[in-house]
C-alpha positions in Angstrom: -6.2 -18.9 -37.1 -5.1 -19.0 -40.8 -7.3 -19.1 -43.5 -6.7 -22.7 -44.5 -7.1 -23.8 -40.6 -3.6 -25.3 -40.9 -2.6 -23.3 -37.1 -2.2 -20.7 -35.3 -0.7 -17.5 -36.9 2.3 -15.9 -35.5 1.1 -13.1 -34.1 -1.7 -15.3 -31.7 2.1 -16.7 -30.9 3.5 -14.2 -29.7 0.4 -12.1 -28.1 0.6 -15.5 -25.8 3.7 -15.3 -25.0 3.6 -11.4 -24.1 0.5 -12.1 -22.3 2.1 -15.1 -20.1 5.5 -13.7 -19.6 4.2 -9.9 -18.6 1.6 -11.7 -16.1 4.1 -14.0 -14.6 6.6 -11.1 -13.9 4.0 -9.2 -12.4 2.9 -12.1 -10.3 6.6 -12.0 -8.6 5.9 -8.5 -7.5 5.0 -7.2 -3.8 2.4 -4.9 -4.6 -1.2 -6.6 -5.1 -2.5 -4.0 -7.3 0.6 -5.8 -9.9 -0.4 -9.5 -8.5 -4.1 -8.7 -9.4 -2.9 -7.1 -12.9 -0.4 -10.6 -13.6 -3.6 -12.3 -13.0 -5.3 -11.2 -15.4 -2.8 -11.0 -18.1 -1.8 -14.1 -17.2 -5.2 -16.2 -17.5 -6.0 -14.0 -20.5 -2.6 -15.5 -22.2 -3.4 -18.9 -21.2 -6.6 -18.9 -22.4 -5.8 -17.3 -25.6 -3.2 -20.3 -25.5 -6.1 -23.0 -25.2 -7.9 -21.5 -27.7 -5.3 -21.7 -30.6 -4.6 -24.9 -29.6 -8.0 -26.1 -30.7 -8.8 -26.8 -34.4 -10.8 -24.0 -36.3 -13.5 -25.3 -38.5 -17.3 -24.3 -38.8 -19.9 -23.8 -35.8 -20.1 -27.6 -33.8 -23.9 -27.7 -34.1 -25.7 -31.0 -35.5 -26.9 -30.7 -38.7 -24.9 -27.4 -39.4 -22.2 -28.9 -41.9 -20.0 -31.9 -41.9 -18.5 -33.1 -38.4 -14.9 -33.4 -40.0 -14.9 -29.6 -40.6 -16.7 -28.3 -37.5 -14.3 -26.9 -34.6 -13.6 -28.3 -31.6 -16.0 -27.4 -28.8 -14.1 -28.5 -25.5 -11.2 -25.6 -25.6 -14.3 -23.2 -26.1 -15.8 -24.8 -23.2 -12.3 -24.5 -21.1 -12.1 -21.4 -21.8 -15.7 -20.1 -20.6 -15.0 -22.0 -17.3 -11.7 -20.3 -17.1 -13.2 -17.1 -17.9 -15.1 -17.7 -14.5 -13.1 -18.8 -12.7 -10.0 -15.7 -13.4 -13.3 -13.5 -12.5 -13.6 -15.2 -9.5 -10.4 -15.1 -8.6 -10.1 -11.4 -9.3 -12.9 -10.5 -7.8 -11.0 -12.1 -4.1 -8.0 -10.0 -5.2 -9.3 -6.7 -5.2 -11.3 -7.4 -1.9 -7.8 -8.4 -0.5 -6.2 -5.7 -2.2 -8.9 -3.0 -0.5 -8.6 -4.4 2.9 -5.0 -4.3 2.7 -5.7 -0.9 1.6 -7.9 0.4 4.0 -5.9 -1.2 7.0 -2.7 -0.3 6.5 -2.3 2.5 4.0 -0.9 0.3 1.1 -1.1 -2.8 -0.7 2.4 -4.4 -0.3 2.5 -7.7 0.6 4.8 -8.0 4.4 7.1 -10.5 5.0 5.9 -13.1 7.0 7.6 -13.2 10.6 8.5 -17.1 9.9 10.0 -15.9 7.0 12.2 -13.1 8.6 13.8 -15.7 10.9 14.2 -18.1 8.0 16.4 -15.2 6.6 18.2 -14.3 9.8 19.4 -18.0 10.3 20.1 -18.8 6.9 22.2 -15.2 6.9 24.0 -17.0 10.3 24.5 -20.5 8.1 22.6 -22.1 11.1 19.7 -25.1 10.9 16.3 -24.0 12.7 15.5 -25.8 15.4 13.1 -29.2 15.0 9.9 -28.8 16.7 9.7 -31.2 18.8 6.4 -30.2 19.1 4.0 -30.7 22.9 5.3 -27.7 24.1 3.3 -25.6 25.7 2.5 -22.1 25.2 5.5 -20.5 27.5 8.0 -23.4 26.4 7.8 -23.1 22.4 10.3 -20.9 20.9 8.6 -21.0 17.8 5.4 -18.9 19.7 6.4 -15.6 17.6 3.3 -13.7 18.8 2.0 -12.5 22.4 -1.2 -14.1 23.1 -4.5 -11.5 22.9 -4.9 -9.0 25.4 -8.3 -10.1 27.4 -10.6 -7.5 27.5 -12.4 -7.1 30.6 -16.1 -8.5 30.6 -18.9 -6.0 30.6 -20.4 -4.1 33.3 -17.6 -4.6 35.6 -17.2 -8.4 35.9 -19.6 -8.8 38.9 -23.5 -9.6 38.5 
């Protein structure tokens, strides 16, 4: 904030705008290490955002000063919640990110199979099929995956 309180100065600007744009370009990525990294720049932006958007003035405690030049407490308060809530957030990220991880090797985010045949059919210039829906398991040509294998009960079935 300037000196005067008369707004924000242009660097707090443009850090928010670096912040926002750099998160939200990250967020279109495929890898979730970059999705958990635009995130975090991205929540760090806006919140820098809410927080020049509030008026700078003294500490807003009763009795500490005049209330017309005491800052506003609620962007303060937005901002703490949205601290927690980013951590939160990241925190189910990187668990996703290390299952992923663990699973498969990598953390790149697979097209879903719905998807794919979205693709195919828009590639053909065809309409998908309505579902009609009532269908049962054998009849629905939407049914993309084979049902579970079942696994024989234990101790050989018989008791």
């Amino acid at each position: 904030m300037t000196a005067g309180g008369g707004g924000p100065t242009l660097v707090l600007v443009v850090a928010v705008g670096i912040f926002v744009t750099t998160g939200v370009t990250l967020l279109l990525e495929r890898s979730l290490t970059r999705i958990l990294l635009g995130v975090i720049l991205f929540g760090n932006g806006v919140n820098l955002l809410v927080l020049v958007g509030g008026r700078a003035g003294g500490a807003p405690l009763v009795g500490a000063g005049p209330t017309d030049r005491m800052s506003d407490p609620l962007p303060q308060a937005m901002v703490l919640t949205a601290i927690v809530i980013t951590f939160g957030f990241t925190g189910f990220l990187l668990a996703v990110a290390y299952r992923s991880w663990y699973l498969t090797g990598n953390d790149e985010v697979q097209d879903d199979l719905e998807d794919q045949q979205v693709v195919r059919l828009a590639a053909r210039n065809e309409q998908p099929a309505a579902d009609l829906g009532g269908e049962g398991p054998d009849g629905d040509p939407e049914q993309v995956d084979p049902p579970p294998e079942r696994r024989p009960p234990r101790g050989g079935g018989q008791r």
